[in-house]
C-alpha positions in Angstrom: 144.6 -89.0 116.1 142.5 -86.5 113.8 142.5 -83.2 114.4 139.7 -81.8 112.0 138.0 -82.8 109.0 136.4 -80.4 106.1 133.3 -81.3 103.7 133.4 -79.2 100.5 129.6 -79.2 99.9 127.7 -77.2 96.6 125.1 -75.5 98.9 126.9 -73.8 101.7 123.4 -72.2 103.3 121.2 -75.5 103.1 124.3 -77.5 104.3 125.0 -75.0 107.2 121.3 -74.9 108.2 121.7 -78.9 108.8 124.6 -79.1 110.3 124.4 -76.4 113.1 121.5 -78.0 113.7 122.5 -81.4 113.7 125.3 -81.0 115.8 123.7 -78.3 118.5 122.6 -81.2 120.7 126.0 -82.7 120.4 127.8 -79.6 121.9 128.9 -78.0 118.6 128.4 -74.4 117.5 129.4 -72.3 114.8 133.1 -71.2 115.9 133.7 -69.1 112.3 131.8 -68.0 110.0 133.8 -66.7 106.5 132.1 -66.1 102.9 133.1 -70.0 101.6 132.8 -72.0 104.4 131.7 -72.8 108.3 133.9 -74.2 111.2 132.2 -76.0 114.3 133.6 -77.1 117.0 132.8 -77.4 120.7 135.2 -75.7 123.8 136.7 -73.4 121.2 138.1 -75.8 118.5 137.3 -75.9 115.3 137.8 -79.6 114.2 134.7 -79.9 112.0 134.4 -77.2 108.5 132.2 -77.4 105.7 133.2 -75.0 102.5 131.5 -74.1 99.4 133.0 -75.6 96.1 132.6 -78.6 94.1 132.5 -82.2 95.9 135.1 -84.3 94.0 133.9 -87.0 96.6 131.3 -88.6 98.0 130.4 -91.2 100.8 132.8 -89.9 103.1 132.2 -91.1 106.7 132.7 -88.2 109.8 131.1 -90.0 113.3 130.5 -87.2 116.2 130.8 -88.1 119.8 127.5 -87.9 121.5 127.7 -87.6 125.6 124.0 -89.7 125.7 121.7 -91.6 123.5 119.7 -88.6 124.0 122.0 -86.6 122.4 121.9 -89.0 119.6 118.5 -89.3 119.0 118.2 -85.5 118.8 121.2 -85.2 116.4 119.1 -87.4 113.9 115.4 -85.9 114.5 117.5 -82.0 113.6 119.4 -83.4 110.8 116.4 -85.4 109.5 114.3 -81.9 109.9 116.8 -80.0 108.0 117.3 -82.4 104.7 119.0 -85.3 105.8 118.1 -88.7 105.0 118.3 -91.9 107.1 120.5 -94.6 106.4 120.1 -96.1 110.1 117.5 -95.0 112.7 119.0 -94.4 116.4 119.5 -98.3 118.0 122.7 -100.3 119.0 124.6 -101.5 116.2 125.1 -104.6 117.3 127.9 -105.7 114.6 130.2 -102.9 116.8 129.0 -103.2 120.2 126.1 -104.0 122.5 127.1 -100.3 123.5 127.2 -99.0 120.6 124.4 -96.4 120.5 123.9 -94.6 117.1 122.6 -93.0 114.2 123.3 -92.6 110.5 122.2 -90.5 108.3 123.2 -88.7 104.6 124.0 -85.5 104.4 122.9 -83.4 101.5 125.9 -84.7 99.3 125.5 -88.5 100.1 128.5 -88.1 102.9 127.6 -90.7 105.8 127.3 -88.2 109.1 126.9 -90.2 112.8 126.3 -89.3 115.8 127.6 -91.9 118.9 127.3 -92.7 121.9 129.5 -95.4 123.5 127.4 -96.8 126.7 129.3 -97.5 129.8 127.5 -100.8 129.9 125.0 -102.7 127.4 122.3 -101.4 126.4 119.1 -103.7 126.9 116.2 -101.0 126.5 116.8 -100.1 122.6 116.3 -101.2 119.3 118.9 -103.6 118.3 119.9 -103.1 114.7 122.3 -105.7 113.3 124.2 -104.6 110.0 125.9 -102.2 108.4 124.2 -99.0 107.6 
């Protein structure tokens, strides 16, 4: 089981104004705030931090758990209005699941960020989206 995962990311104020508001309709908030970096978390645990420095990677993959796909399609129009690009628009990703209700997008470093919902039952009323993203 993971317990938290940290992006170090060049721009800590562009990079924090996308993801608090990326992940707002997913529950997360800003949980600490220090000079270098930002933790989020939802219920009171940090488990998500971004930190100013110098990436010594890219395309790293974090996927957040959405409770709806309305969740997840507001998680990508926030992200989207704050710098991110798409790599996948919200649909089921039909190579995972016909419940598998998602969106992809880049961060500002390249890093692939999702938001997910997993359906209780198949969902019929979406756009299906075969492939990776």
């Amino acid at each position: 089981m993971v317990d938290h995962v940290l992006f170090v990311v060049e721009d800590l104020a562009a990079s924090r104004r996308l993801y608090t508001a990326a992940l707002a309709p997913l529950g997360y908030k800003e949980l600490y705030v220090q000079e270098d970096c930002v933790s989020y978390g939802a219920e009171d645990l940090d488990d998500f931090s971004i930190c100013q420095g110098e990436p010594v990677t890219t395309a790293a993959h974090v996927a957040f758990s959405a409770e709806g796909r309305e969740d997840v399609d507001a998680f990508f129009e926030a992200a989207v209005a704050n710098g991110a690009t798409t790599r996948g628009e919200p649909g089921v990703w039909t190579q995972y699941s016909e419940r598998y209700y998602a969106a992809f997008l880049n961060d500002l470093h390249q890093n692939n960020v999702e938001a997910v919902w997993h359906a209780p039952d198949p969902v019929v009323d979406a756009p299906h989206r075969p492939g990776v993203p």
